[in-house]
C-alpha positions, 0 to 999 in steps of 0.5 A, a space after each residue: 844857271 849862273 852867268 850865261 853871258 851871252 846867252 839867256 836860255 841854254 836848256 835841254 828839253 826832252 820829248 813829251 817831258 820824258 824822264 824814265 826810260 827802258 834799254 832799247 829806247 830812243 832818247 829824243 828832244 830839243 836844245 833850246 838856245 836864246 840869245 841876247 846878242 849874236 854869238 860866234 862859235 865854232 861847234 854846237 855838240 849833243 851828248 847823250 851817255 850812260 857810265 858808272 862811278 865808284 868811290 871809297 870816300 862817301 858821298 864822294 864824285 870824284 870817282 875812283 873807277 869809272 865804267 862807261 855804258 855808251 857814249 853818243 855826240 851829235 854835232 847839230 851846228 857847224 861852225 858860224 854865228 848864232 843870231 840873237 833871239 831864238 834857236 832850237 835844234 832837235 836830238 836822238 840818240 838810241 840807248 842800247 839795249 844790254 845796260 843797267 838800271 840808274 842807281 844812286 848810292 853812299 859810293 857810287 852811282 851809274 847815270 845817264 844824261 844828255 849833255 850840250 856844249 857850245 864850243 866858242 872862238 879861243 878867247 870866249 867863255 864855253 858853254 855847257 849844260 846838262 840834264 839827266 834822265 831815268 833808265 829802267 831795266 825790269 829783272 823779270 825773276 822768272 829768268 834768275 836761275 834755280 829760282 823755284 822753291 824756297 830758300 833755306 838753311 840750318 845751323 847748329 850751335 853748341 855752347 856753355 853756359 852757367 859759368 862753363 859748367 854746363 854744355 847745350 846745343 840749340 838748333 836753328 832753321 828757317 826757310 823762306 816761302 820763295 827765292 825771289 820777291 817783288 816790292 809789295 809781296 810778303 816773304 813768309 818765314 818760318 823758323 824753328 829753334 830746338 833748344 837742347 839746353 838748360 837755358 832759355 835762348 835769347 829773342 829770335 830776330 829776322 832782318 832784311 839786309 840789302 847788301 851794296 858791293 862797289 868795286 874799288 881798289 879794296 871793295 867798300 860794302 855797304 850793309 842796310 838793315 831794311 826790316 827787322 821783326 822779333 819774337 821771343 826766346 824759347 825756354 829751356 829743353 823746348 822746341 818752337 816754330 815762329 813764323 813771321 811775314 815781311 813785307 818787301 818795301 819799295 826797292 832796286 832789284 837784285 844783280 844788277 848785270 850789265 854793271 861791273 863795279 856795283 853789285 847789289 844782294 839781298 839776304 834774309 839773316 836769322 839770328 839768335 841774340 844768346 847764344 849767338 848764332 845766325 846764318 843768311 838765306 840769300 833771296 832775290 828782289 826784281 820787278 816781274 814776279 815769280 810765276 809759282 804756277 808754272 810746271 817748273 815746281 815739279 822738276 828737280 832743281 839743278 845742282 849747278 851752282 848759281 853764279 848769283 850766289 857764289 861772289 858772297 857765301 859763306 862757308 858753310 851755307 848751304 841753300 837746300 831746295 826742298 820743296 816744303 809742303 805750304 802749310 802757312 798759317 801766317 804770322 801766328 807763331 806756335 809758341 812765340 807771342 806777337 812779335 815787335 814789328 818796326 815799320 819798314 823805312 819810307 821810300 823816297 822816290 827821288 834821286 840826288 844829282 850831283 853834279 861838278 858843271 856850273 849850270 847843273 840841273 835842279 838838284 833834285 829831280 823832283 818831277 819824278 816824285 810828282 809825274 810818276 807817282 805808280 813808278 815809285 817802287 820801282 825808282 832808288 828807295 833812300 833809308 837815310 830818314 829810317 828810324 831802324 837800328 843802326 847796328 850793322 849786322 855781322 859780316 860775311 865772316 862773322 857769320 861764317 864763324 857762327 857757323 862752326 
């Protein structure tokens, strides 16, 4: 805690050493105070908050915008003297029940911390600490609308080849067995190519991308290939189905509501290498799955648009929500032989705290690793250690040029 003067022990201790918390919950403990000698102060505040910071520079904490989620300050001491040797003093605070799960990512974070000051006579040294904790916010899938049904999508190409003297057109379609996905479940893809060409096409390759929007002045965009398989091409004047399965790995939910300045997607990209063409089949990942046995797979879909999907699509996606018969037979393509599967990156089930007060806590919050084990898919996956390409993938416009 560097020099504490006065003060040996400064400490926040939370009740039965709880770190994951659930919007609605009550945040309780103890402000622990050891003196070596008595201390005059003038107030000894508790501060329990929740906010939001964002910023263009990576890695960055001095925020460029920032939201607050809550604010709460318990004045647990008026005025007076601190005798030496030992002193606690217990806190609550509820957390609402309408605020976002803790994120941390390159340019932003939303975090929640109970912090604690002892404000001492003009001319002494202040003192502040602080401890964060963990907020958990389940997306329950079944309540993302028109989640039914599968993703799909289908782009035609035209293009030229042998020097431009000759002109092919190859087909691409793909859908995804589902809309929306939990850590652990299996996306089914199943992608056809109708090569109208000459030339055989290039490798086919699905990637999950996991989409970061943080809301500056000039919105920064943060694209992560999570997962990527391949198969390969289809020969000249042939069609093909490849179907293919990835596995979700461990990570945040989708839409994240009651925050206004990040905003997380998921997407699958289907792509071409020759001739270039791919498109995006927009998908959602939260905690509670999708209940496919509900009677709501007969009624037709809606025709509102989904107000999920309108802040990134591309001009011309279409999501078609046809139900398509399951005939999966999984992972065997028809025509495309195995396909090079890269494992999916390690989660890290910790979160960087960084901090800008002298007595921070440890920087790593290393008990949620070790005390909540089962929670681990749940808690902010870091990709930094993943041995995957590093290529972005093409942007939003790009795609949409592929398109035309």
């Amino acid at each position: 805690m560097g020099n504490m003067g006065k003060l040996q022990e400064f400490d926040i201790t939370f009740k039965d050493n709880k770190v994951v918390y659930s919007p609605g919950d009550a945040v309780s403990g103890t402000l622990k105070i050891t003196t070596a000698q008595a201390l005059l102060f003038k107030d000894i505040k508790v501060n329990c908050q929740g906010f939001c910071g964002v910023t263009s520079k990576i890695d960055d904490t001095a925020w460029t915008v920032e939201e607050q989620y809550f604010s709460s300050t318990l004045s647990v001491a008026d005025k007076g003297t601190l005798k030496q040797g030992d002193h606690s003093f217990p806190f609550k605070f509820l957390i609402p029940a309408s605020i976002p799960t803790s994120f941390e990512g390159n340019y932003g974070k939303i975090m929640y911390r109970v912090r604690a000051f002892i404000d001492t006579s003009r001319f002494s040294k202040d003192y502040k600490t602080e401890k964060p904790f963990y907020l958990l916010s389940l997306l329950n899938l079944n309540e993302v609308p028109d989640i039914h049904g599968p993703s799909s999508s289908s782009v035609t190409k035209t293009f030229t080849y042998l020097l431009g003297v000759k002109t092919g057109t190859v087909v691409l379609k793909a859908q995804s067995d589902m809309k929306g996905y939990t850590p652990g479940q299996v996306i089914k893809l199943t992608t056809e190519i109708d090569n109208r060409s000459g030339k055989t096409t290039g490798t086919v390759v699905a990637r999950l991308i996991q989409k970061v929007t943080y809301q500056t002045k000039k919105p920064t965009i943060d694209l992560r290939t999570l997962v990527q398989v391949e198969g390969t091409g289809v020969k000249a004047d042939k069609q093909a189905e490849w179907k293919e399965q990835i596995i979700v790995p461990p990570l945040r939910q989708s839409s994240m509501a009651d925050c206004g300045l990040i905003n997380m997607e998921y997407f699958i990209q289907i792509s071409l290498k020759s001739p270039v063409v791919s498109f995006l089949l927009p998908i959602h990942i939260g905690n509670i799955s999708v209940d496919t046995t509900s009677a709501q797979l007969s009624r037709p879909p809606p025709q509102t648009p989904d107000p999920l999907y309108s802040s990134a699509k591309p001009a011309k996606l279409e999501h078609s929500s046809r139900s398509e018969p399951s005939s999966h037979n999984q992972g065997h393509p028809t025509t495309a032989p195995r396909s090079a599967r890269r494992p999916a990156p390690k989660p890290v089930p910790r979160m960087r705290v960084s901090t800008s007060s002298p007595s921070a806590p440890p920087a790593e919050m290393d008990y949620l690793a070790n005390s909540m084990p089962t929670l681990y898919p749940l808690l902010p996956p870091e990709y930094s250690t993943s041995t995957l390409p590093h290529e972005a993938p093409p942007s939003y416009v790009e795609s949409c040029i592929s398109n035309t």
